[in-house]
ZATI-352500 format. One record per residue (C-alpha): residue number from 1; residue in one letter; z, y, x. Coordinates in pm, whole numbers, padded with zeros to 5 digits, always signed. Last residue first. Layout:
! ZATI-352500
rec num NUM residu A pz Z py Y px X $
...
This chain:
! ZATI-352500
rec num 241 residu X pz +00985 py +01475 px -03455 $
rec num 240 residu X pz +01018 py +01101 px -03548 $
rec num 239 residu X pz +00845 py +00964 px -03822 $
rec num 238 residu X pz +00735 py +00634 px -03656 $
rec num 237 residu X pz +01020 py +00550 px -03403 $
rec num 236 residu X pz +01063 py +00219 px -03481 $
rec num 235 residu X pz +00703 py +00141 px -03475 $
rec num 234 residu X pz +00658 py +00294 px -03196 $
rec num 233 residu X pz +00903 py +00121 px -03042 $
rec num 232 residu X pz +00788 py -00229 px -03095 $
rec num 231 residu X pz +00430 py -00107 px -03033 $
rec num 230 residu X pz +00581 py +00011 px -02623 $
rec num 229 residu X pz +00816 py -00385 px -02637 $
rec num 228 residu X pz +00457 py -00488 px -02711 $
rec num 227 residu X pz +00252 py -00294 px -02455 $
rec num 226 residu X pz +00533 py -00330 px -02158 $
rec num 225 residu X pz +00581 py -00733 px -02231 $
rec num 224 residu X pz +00188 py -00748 px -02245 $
rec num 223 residu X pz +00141 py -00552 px -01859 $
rec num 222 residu X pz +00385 py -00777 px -01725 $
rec num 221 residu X pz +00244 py -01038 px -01829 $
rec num 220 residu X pz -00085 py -00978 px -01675 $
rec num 219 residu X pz +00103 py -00950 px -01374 $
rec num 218 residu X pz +00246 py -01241 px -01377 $
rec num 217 residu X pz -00080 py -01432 px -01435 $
rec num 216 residu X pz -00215 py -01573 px -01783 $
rec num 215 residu X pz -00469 py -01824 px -01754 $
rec num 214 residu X pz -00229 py -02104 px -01884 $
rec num 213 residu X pz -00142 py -01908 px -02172 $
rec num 212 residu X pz -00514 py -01973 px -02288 $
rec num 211 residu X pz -00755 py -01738 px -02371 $
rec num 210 residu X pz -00665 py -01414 px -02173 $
rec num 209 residu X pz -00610 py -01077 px -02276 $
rec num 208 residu X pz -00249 py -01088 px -02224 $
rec num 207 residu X pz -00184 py -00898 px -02554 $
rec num 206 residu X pz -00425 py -01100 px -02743 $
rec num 205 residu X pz -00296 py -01464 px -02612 $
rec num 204 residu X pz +00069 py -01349 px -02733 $
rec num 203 residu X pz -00053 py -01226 px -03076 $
rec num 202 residu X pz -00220 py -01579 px -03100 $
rec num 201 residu X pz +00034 py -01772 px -03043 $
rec num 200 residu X pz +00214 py -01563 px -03264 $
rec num 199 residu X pz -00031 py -01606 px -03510 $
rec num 198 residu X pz -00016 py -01995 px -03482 $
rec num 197 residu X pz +00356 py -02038 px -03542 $
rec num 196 residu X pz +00477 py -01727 px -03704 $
rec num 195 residu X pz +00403 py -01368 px -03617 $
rec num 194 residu X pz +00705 py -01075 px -03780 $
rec num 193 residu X pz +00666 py -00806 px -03503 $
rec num 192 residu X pz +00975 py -00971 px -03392 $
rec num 191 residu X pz +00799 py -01314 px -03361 $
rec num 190 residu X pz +00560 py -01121 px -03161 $
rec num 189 residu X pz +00842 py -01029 px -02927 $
rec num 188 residu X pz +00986 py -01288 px -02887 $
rec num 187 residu X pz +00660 py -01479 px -02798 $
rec num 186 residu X pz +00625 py -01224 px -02519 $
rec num 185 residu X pz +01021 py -01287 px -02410 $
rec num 184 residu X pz +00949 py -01668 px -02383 $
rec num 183 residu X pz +00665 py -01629 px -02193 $
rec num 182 residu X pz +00813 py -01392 px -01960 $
rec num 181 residu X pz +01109 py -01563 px -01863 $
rec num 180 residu X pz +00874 py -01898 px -01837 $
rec num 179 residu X pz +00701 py -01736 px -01568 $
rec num 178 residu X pz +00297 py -01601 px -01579 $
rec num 177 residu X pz +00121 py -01780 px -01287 $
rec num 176 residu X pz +00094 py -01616 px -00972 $
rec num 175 residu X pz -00195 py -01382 px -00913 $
rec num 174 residu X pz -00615 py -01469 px -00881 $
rec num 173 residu X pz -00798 py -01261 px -00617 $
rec num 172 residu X pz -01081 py -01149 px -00841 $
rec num 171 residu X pz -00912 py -01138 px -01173 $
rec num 170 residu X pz -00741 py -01437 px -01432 $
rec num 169 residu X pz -00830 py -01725 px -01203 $
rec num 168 residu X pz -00883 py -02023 px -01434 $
rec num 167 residu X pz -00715 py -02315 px -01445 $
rec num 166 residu X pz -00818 py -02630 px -01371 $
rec num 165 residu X pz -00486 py -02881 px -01464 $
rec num 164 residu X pz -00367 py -02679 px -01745 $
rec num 163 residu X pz -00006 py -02666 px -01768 $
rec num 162 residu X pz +00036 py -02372 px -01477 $
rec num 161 residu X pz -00146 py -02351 px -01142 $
rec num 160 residu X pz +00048 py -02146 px -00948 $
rec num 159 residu X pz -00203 py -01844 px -00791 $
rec num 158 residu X pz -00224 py -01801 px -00417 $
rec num 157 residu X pz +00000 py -01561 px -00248 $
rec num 156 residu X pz -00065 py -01178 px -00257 $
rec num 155 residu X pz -00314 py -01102 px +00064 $
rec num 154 residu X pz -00616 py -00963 px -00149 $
rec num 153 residu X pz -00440 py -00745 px -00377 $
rec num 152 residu X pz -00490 py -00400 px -00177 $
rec num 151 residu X pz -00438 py -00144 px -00471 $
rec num 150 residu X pz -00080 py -00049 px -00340 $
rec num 149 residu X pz -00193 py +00008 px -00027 $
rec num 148 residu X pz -00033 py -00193 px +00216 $
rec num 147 residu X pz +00254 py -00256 px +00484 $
rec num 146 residu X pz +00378 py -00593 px +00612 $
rec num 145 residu X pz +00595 py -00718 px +00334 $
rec num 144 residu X pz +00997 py -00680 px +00397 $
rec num 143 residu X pz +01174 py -01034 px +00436 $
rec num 142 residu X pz +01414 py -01095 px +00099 $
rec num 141 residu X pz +01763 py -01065 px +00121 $
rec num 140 residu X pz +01873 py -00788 px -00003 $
rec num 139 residu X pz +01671 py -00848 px -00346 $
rec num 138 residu X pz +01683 py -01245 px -00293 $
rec num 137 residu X pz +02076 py -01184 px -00347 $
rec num 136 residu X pz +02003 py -01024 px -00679 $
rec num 135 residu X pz +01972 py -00651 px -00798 $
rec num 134 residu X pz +01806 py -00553 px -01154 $
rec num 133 residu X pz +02106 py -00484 px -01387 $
rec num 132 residu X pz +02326 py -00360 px -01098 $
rec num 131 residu X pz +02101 py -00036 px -01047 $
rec num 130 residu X pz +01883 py -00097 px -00725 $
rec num 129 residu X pz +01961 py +00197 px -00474 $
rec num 128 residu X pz +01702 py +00444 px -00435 $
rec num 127 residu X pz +01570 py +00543 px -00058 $
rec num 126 residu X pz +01471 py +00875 px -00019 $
rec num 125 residu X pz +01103 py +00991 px -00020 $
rec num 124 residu X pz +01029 py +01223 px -00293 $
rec num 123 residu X pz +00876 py +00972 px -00510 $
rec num 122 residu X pz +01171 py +00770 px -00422 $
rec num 121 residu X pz +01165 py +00458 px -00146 $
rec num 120 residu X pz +01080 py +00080 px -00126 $
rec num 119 residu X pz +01319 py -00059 px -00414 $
rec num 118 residu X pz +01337 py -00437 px -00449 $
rec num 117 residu X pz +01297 py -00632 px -00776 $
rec num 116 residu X pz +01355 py -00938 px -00960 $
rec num 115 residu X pz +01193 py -01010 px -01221 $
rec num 114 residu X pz +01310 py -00937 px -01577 $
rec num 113 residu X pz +01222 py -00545 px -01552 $
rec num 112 residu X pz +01401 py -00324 px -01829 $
rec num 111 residu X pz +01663 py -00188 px -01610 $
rec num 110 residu X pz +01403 py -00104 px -01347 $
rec num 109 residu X pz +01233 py +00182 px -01644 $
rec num 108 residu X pz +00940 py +00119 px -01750 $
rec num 107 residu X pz +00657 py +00396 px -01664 $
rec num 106 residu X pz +00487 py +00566 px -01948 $
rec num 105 residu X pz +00765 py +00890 px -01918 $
rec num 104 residu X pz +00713 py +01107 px -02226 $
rec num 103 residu X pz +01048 py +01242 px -02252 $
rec num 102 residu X pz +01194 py +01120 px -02572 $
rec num 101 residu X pz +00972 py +00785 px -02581 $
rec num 100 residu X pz +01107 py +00703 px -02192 $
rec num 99 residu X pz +01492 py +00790 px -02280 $
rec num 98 residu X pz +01426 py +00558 px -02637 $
rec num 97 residu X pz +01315 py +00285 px -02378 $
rec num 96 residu X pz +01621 py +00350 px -02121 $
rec num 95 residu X pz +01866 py +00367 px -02422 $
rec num 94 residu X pz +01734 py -00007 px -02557 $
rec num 93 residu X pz +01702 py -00120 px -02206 $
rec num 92 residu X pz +02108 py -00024 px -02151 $
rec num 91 residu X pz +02199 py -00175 px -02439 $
rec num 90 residu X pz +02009 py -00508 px -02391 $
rec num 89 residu X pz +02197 py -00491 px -02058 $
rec num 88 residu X pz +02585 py -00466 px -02238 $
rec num 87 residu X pz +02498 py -00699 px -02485 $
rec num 86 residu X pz +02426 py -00942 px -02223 $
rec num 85 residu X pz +02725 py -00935 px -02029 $
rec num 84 residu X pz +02773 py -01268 px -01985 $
rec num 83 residu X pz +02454 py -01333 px -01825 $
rec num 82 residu X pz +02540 py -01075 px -01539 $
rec num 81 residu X pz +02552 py -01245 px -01268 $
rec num 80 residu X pz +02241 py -01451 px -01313 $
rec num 79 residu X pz +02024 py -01184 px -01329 $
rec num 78 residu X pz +01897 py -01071 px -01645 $
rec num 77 residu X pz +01554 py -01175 px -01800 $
rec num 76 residu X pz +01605 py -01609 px -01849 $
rec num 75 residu X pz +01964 py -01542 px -01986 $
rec num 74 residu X pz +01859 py -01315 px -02267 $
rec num 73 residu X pz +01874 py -00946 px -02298 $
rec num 72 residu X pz +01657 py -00716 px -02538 $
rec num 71 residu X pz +01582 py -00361 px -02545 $
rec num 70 residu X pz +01432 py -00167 px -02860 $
rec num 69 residu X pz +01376 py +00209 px -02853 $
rec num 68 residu X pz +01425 py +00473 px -03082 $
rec num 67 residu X pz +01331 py +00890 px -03107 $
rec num 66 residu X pz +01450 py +01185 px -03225 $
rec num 65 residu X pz +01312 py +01555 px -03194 $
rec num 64 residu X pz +01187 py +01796 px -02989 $
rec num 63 residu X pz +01544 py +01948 px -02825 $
rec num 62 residu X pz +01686 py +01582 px -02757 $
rec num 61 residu X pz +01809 py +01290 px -03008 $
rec num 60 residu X pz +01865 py +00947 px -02849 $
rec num 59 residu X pz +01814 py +00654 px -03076 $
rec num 58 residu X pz +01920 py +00263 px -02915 $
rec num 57 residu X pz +01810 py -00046 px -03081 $
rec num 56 residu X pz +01971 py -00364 px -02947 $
rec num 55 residu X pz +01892 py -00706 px -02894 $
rec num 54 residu X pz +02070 py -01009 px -02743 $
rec num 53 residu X pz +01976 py -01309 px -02696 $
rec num 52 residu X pz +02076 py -01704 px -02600 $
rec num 51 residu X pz +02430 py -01711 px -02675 $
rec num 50 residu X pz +02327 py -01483 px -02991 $
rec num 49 residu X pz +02265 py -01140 px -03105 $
rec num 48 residu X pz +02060 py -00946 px -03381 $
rec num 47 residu X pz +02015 py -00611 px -03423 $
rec num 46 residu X pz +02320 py -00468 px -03209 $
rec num 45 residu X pz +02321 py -00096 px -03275 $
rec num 44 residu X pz +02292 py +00189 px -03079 $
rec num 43 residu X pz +02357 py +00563 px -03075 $
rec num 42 residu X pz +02270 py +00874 px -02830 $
rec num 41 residu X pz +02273 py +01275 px -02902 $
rec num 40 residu X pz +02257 py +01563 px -02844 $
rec num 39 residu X pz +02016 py +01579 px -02498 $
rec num 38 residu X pz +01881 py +01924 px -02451 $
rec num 37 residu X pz +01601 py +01837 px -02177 $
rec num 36 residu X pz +01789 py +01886 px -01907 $
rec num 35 residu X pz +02018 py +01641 px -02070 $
rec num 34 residu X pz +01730 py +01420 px -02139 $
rec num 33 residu X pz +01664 py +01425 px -01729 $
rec num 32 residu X pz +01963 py +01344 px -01597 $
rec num 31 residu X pz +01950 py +01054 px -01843 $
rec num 30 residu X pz +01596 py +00925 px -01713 $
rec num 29 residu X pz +01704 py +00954 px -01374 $
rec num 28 residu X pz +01995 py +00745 px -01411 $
rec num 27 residu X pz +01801 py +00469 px -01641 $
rec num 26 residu X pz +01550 py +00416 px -01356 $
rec num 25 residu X pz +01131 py +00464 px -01321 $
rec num 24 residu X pz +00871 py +00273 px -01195 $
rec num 23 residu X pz +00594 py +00288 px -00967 $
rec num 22 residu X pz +00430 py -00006 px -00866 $
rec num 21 residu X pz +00371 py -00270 px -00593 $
rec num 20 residu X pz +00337 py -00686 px -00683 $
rec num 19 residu X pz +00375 py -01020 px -00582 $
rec num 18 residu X pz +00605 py -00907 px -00309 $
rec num 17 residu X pz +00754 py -01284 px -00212 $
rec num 16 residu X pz +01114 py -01316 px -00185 $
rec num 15 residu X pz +01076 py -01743 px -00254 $
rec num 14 residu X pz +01170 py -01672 px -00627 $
rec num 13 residu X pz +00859 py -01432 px -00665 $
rec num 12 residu X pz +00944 py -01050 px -00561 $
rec num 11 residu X pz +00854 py -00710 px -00742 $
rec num 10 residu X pz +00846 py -00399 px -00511 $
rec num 9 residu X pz +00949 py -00055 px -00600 $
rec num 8 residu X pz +00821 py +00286 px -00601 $
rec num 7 residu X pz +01049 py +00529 px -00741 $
rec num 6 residu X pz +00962 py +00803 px -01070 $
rec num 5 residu X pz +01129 py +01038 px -01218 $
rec num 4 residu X pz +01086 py +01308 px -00904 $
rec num 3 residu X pz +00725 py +01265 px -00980 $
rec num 2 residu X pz +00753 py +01489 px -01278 $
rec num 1 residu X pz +00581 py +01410 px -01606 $
């Protein structure tokens, strides 16, 4: 996979916090990069929608064969600007998954991330500008970090202690505790996978690794969201060239 897919970005907390560094990619690049690749063809439907979500599947059809992706958009993962246009960002994450399957790219694309986010620079060095389905006014406004690896974990802010009044740290230097947004979204999922009740409970608690949803950090949540919406769309796309 090229670098030149690929940006670094930041992800904030509510207070403009960087909780996390990683690379990521963005629906622009991944589009220039299917019609390089003999892009024919893109479709979507709406598989279910509501006030409260959206989802959509999106295939996209290049030289080596066809592929789908799922995206979903609910008023706890978009910014607050555009929760009437849900339909419109579940879209966009459906094409951006099916754009990732098609070309091989394991990074998620911005347009997919719930939190909000702040770009640091390209792979090749020159600043990105947030696409409008991941900028808010903590993204412009937030205080840079002092600089780090992005390995170096030890100065990220001290873990939230969720429902349970001891919890565990979930790794060495603890995290903040996983956000409603994403707990909601991961049972979502499972419940789209076709869990009930207990089993997706369970599901949930498998993906993050962890034994109770109170032990779950961001980070390990962001890591479930990418595996199951990743099954979600292999499953979907199981037969494709």
């Amino acid at each position: 996979m090229s670098s030149d897919l690929l940006v670094s970005i930041e992800i904030l907390d509510a207070e403009g916090n960087v909780t996390q560094e990683r690379l990521a990619t963005t629906y622009r690049k991944l589009l220039e990069a299917a019609h390089a690749a003999k892009l024919s063809a893109i479709s979507t439907e709406i598989v279910s929608a509501s006030p409260d979500s959206v989802i959509v599947r999106a295939t996209v059809t290049v030289s080596k064969g066809t592929f789908t992706g799922i995206g979903d958009a609910s008023p706890d993962n978009v910014p607050t600007h555009l929760r009437s246009s849900l339909p419109r960002v579940a879209e966009t994450r459906a094409i951006a998954r099916a754009l990732r399957a098609a070309l091989g790219v394991g990074h998620t694309a911005v347009e997919e991330i719930a939190d909000t986010i702040r770009f640091v620079k390209a792979a090749g060095g020159s600043k990105e500008r947030p696409p409008e389905s991941a900028r808010t006014s903590s993204t412009s406004a937030a205080p840079r970090s002092t600089a780090r690896t992005p390995g170096d974990r030890a100065d990220l802010p001290p873990r939230a202690r969720g429902r349970d009044p001891e919890p565990t740290q979930a790794g060495p230097n603890g995290g903040q505790a996983m956000s409603d947004s994403q707990r909601k979204l991961l049972f979502r999922l499972a419940y789209g996978e076709g869990h009930q009740g207990e089993g997706a409970k369970n599901r949930v608690l498998d993906a993050l690794g962890v034994q109770r949803l109170e032990h779950a950090t961001r980070l390990d949540a962001s890591r479930a969201i990418d595996n199951l919406k990743r099954a979600a769309g292999n499953g979907a796309s199981n037969g494709a060239g």
